[in-house]
C-alpha positions, 0 to 999 in steps of 0.5 A, a space after each residue: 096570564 095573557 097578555 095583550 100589549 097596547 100602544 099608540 094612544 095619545 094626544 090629537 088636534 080634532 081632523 087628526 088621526 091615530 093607531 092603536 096596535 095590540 100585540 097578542 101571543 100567536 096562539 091566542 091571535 090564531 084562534 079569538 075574534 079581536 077587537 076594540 072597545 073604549 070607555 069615556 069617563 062615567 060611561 059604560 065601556 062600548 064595543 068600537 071595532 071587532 075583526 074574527 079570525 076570518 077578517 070580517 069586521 064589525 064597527 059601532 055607528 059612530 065610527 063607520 067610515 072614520 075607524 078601520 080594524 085590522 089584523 096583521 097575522 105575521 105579527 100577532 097584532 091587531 090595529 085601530 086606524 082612528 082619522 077624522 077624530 073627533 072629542 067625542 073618541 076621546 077614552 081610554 081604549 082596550 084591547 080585547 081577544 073573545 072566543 066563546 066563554 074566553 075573553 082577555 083584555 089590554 090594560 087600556 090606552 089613553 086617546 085624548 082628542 081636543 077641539 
């Protein structure tokens, strides 16, 4: 199966910042849209961040201005730069690789933010 590889979740005071990296076969970096999603406990998981293959990126609302997707194409790795978090971000967080009907997913990382 692929694979996508997370890492950089954790434990954060509120105000402090983290990244999440995702690490994705060149060939399925090459071609599928990436992004982030998180799902709190006893809530729906949501979309929090997507970057195409093209670089346009899109962010839920409640994020805009916290949250920056990246992708780093010489290393098969998107990125969730997280600051000014709040306990309201605290999920676990996927990985997420679509094109069309195609869809892969991370095994999830843990980001707790404290208060």
């Amino acid at each position: 199966q692929v694979q996508l590889v997370e890492s950089g979740g954790g434990l954060v005071q509120a105000g402090g910042s983290l990244r999440l990296s995702c690490a994705a076969s060149k060939i399925i970096f090459s071609i599928y849209d990436m992004g982030w999603y998180r799902q709190a406990p006893g809530k729906q998981r949501e979309l929090v961040a997507k970057i195409t293959t093209g670089g346009s990126t899109n962010y839920t609302d409640s994020v805009k201005g916290r949250f920056t997707i990246s992708r780093d194409n010489a290393k098969n790795t998107v990125y969730l730069q997280m600051d000014s978090l709040k306990p309201d971000d605290t999920a676990v967080y996927f990985c997420n690789a679509d094109r069309r009907v195609l869809t892969f997913w991370g095994q999830g990382t843990q980001v707790t933010v404290s208060s």
